[in-house]
Phi, psi and omega in degrees: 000127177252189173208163197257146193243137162242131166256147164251147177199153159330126172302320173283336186280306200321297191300322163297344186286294225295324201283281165325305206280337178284328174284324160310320175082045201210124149332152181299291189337299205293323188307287175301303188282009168271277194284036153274331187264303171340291191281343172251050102308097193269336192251042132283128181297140176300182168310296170287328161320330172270357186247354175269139199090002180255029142236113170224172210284093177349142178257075168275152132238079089355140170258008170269346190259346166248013173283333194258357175292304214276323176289255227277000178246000000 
């Protein structure tokens, strides 16, 4: 069931909310209450919490593959 909410929000924030929800393909409406759901998820892990440790580096020897290990790893 749903029921109507009044927001106050920033004057500058609406035309982007509004922008996003259109670039989404979504209601203003649906857009705040996705994320209203987002956040009172208290026990989902982030994003990164679910990806960590689930890469790890190849044992090349390439030498492009250790020019670029010794830059970014």
């Amino acid at each position: 069931m749903k029921t109507k909410l009044t927001v106050t929000i920033d004057e500058d924030l609406l035309p982007k909310a509004k922008r996003t929800a259109r670039a989404r393909g979504v209601s203003l409406s649906r857009l705040i209450e996705g994320a209203l759901r987002d956040l009172s998820e208290e026990s989902r892990p982030s994003f990164a919490m679910r990806w960590r440790g689930a890469f790890r580096p190849a044992g090349r020897s390439e030498q492009r593959y250790e020019l670029l290990a010794k830059k970014y790893l």
